[in-house]
Every structure is written in C-alpha cells, then in structure tokens.
N, C-alpha and C positions, 0 to 999 in steps of 0.2 A: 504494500500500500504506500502510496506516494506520501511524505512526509509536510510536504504542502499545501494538503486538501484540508474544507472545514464545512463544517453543517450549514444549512441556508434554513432562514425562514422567509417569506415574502416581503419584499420592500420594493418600491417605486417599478416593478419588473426585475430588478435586480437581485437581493437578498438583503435581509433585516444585517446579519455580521456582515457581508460583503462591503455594508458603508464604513467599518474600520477592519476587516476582513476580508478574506479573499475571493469567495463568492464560487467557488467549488460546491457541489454537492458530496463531495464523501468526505465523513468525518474523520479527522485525525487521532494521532492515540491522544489520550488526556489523562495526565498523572494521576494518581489516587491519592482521594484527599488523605491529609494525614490525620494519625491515632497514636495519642490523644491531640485534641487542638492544639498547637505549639504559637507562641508569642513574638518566633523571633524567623528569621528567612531560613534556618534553617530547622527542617522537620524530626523529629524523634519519633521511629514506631516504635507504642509497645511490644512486649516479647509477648503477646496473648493472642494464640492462636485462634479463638473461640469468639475475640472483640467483632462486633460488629461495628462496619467503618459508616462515621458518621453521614448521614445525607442529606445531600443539598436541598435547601428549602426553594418553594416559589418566591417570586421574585416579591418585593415588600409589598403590601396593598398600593397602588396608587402613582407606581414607579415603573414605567416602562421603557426599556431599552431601549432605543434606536434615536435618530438624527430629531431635532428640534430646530424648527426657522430660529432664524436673530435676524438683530438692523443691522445694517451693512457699514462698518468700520473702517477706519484707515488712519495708520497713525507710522508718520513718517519721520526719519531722524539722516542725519549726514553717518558715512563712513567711510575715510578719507574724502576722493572726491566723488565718491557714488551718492546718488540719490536713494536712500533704504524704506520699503512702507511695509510694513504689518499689513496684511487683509485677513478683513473677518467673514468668513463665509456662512457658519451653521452653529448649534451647537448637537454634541452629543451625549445622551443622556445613560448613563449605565449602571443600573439596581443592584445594590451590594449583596447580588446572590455568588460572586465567587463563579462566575459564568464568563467573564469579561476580566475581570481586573483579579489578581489573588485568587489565582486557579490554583486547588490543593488546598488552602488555605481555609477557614471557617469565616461565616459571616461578623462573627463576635469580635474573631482577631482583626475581620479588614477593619470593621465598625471602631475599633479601639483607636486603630492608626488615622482615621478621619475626625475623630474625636479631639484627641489631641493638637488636631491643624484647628481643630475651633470650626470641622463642615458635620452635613447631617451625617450620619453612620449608614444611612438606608439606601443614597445613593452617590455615584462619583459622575461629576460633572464636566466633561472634555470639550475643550473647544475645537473646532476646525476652521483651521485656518491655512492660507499661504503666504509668500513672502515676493514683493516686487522689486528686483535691484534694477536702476539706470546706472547705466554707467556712461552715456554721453553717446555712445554710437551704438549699445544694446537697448532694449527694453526686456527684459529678462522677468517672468513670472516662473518659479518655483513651487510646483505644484498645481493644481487647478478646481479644486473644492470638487463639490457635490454634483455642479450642474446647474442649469437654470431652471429645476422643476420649484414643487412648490418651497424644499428646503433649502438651496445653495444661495448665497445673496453676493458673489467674489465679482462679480461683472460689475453690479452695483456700487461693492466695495473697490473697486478701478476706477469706477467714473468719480467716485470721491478723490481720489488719487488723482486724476486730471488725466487718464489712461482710460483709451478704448480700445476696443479687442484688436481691430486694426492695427494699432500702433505697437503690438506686442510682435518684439522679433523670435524670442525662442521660450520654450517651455522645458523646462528643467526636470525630469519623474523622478521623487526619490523612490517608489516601489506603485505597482500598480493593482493597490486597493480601491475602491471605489472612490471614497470622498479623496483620493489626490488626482483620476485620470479620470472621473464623470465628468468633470467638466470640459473636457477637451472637447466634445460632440455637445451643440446646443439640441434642445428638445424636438427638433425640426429636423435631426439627423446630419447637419452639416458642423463643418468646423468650426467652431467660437473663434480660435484665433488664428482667421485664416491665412497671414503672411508667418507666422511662427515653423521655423523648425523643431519637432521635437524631439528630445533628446533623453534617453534613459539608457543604464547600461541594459548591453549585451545578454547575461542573462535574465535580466528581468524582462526585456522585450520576446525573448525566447517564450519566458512562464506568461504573458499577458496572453500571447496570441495562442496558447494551450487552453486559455480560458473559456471553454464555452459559452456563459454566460456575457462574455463581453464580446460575443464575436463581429457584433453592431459594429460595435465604437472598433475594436481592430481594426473592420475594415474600411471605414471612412478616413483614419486616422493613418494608414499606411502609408501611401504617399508624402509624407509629412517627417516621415518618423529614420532617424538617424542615431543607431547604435554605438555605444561605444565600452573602453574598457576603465575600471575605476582607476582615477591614478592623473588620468588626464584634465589637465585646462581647458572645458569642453565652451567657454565660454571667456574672454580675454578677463582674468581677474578673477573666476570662478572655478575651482577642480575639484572634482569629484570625488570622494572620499568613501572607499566600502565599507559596508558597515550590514555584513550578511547576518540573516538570523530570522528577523520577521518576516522575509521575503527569500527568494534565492537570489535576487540580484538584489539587494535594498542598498541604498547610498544614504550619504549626506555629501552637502555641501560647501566647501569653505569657502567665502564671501574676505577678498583682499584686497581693499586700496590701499597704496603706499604701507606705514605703519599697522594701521587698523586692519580685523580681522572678525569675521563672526562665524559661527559654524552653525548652519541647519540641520538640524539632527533626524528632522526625516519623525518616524514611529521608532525610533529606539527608547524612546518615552513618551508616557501619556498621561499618567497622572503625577501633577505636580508635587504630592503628598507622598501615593502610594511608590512609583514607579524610582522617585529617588531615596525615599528611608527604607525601603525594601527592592532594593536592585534585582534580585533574585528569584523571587517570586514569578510563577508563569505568568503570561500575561496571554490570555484568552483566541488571540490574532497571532500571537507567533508563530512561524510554520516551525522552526525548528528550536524548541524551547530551550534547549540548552547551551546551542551558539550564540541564542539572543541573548540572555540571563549574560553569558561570558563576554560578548562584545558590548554589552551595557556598559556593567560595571569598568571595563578596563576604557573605555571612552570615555564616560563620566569623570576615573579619577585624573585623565592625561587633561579634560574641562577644567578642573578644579586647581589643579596646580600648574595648569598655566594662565589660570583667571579669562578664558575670552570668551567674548560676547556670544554667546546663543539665542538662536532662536527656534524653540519648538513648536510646533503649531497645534500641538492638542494643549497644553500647557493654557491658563485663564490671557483672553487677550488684554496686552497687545503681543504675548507669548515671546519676550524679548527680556532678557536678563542673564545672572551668572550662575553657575551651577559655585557651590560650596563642600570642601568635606565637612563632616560631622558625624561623629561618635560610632565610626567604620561605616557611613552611610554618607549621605549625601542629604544638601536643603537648596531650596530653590529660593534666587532673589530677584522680582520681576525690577527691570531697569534701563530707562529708554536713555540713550547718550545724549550728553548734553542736560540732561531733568535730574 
C-alpha cells in the first residue's frame, strides 16, 4: 500500500482532508493510539496485554472539521528590496478528536497543550494562507489557496495587495494538497493566473498528476507547469528548499534580498501551539509520519538558532514571525519587520 494515500470525505467535489490532505481514496497506516495516555511527545505502552486501547471519540458537539470562508487580508512588509505580503485566503477548522492534529495522542493530552496557549481545548484553529514576493521584475505568489469557490478569498486578498491574477509571473507549489494548488484552476475551469509559470519540484508534480481526484486541475494546469529539483534558485532570489515528509516532493522556500532572508515553510507546521511544543506528534496529513516528525524538528531547530524570518501559512495571520527554542520544544513569535 502506497504510503501517501489518505481517506476522503466529500468536500467542494474534492474531499473534506484533501483541503489540508491529499485527497487519495485509500487510507494510510495510522499509529495506534497510545496506553496509557502519555503527557509528553513521546509515548509509553503499558506491558498489559489484556489493556484495551483507548478510543477515539466523535468529534466535540458543534465543531466541524473542514475549511471556513474569512475576509480577504493583506499585510505587507519590505525585505531587503523585495516587496513581501501575507495573503489571507480561508480558515480551517479542526475538532480536537486527534483525527487531524495529535494522531496517537488523546483528546485530554491535545486539550491540555491548547489550554495552556490560553485556546479552547475542543478545537484547533488553522489558517490558510499564501505568500506574494515582488521582486521588481517577478510577481511571485507562493502557493494558491483554496480557489475561488464559496471558501478561498486569495484573489480578493491580491486585489488588496494592488495584484491581479494577470500580473502574477510565477506560482511557487510547496506540495500539492488542495488549499495550496485549488487555486491555480478558477471555478470556470480555466487558469486564475494565466501569464504565470508554475513551478513545483519534480517529484511532487510526479505525485499530483497520480492524483485522480485532481485530474481536472492536472490537466488545465499542464501547459503551465515546469519541474524542477530542490536545491535550485527557481526564481532570481528565491531557492527551493526540500523539506520531504508531508508530501513526497514537499518544499519550502527561502525568500533572499541582499542581507534579509525569510523561509516559507510550506505544511511542515500547522499549529502554532501544537505542531511547535510537540514537534513529534503525527500530524493527520503527513504521508510519511516519521520523515515528517524528523524533518520538522531538525528544520525548526537550524529556524531557531539562526533567528530568521518565517512564514507559515497555517500559523494565525499574518503567519509571519520567529520560531524560538524552548524547554526541548519550540514557541512561536508572530512578527511583521519593521512593527
């Protein structure tokens, strides 16, 4: 069984996981939760062969998984001499059943660690978002939301930026889940950003067009679409950065003028709480949970001790700040340059 498939429920034609998920029908393996409940990332089984392992509850009363509309955002800062903007596309909502976020894990233990940031215990809150660098002969969008149906608002959040799809030279993929490549295809089946070349590596464009369910969007999008391998400057100031685990080809991107530097980090985190005080912990969407968990943590710590600018886009907008260590873990500090 391929190690990158995942369950679907229905969403927009698409799938309900597909919008932070891959959007496969076969489900992949999924760790067994741990016995007794453990406190910390990593798990203790008892030695009781007779234990019955505890089971996942329904999701909270009232708390439903999937994408949530937002108003359309934009929040722009210098970096050396590029142009940088935050876009707000959606948000997405996800029920602290240990479904999504703190797979293996118990409700009680994720509920503890949202507790203590001061959110509800019931559910975790993600945003979606992309990221717009100019650089003066680029217009560069990095990633492309949802789409223009009734959830994705990134078009909207453009024209706030003073950017229309037209004016957009290249699209950046860091992996091709739904809420980062729905929006490359408008709801009318044609290209949103029709002068853009797009760009994702090599094997992720391999895993998309495997994708049955995206086979629409593959093939409007092909003509368009320009391969490449991580490592490369696919963009003057901009190099790709692997960063495998959630995806088989998943990137980030390093963003370079002059001195300044920021790194887009793609899905290698998503909650601002859970995904940096618990590095380790599955996260529901990763195809391969324990390269993810390993290329997390060793990319978060090379964040922290070289102090530079990230931007996550599930992270609360305008999903721009510094990763911190802390007490063998990590904290998030949102922070726009220059404020």
């Amino acid at each position: 069984m391929p190690v990158w498939t995942k369950p679907v429920l229905s969403l927009i034609g698409i799938s309900t996981l597909a919008v932070l998920g891959c959007g496969e029908s076969t489900p992949a393996p999924v760790a067994p939760a741990p016995e007794p409940p453990a406190a910390s990332a990593t798990a203790t089984v008892a030695s009781q062969p007779e234990a019955t392992p505890p089971v996942t509850p329904p999701a909270p009363p009232g708390v439903k998984t999937g994408p949530v509309p937002a108003s359309p955002q934009a929040k722009s800062f210098k970096l050396g001499a590029f142009t940088v903007v935050a876009l707000r596309d959606a948000t997405f909502l996800a029920a602290n059943d240990t479904k999504v976020i703190g797979v293996g894990q118990t409700v009680d233990t994720v509920g503890a660690e949202l507790k203590k940031a001061g959110l509800p215990e019931d559910r975790i809150e993600l945003n979606v978002g992309a990221l717009l660098v100019k650089t003066g002969k680029h217009t560069v969008l990095l990633d492309s939301g949802l789409g223009d149906g009734p959830k994705g608002a990134l078009v909207e959040s453009l024209k706030l930026a003073g950017v229309a799809p037209g004016d957009v030279t290249d699209v950046l993929i860091t992996h091709s889940h739904f809420d980062h490549v729905g929006g490359l295809v408008t709801g009318a089946g044609s290209l949103t950003y029709p002068k853009a070349t797009i760009r994702l590596s090599n094997k992720e464009w391999t895993a998309l067009q495997a994708n049955a369910d995206l086979a629409k969007l593959v093939a409007v999008i092909t003509p368009k679409v320009k391969g490449f391998e991580p490592g490369a400057e696919v963009v003057p100031g901009i190099t790709a950065v692997e960063l495998y685990g959630h995806t088989p080809g998943h990137l980030g991107y390093e963003v370079k003028s002059g001195k300044d530097r920021l790194f887009d980090l793609g899905d290698l985190v998503h909650s601002s709480v859970i995904s940096l005080a618990k590095p380790e912990w599955t996260m529901g969407f990763d195809g391969d949970t324990a390269l993810g968990a390993k290329v997390r943590r060793a990319r978060l710590e090379k964040l922290a001790k070289d102090k530079e600018l990230v931007f996550a886009p599930h992270f609360p907008f305008p999903s721009v700040g510094y990763v911190s260590a802390q007490d063998g873990a990590f904290a998030w500090k949102g922070q726009i340059p220059g404020e």
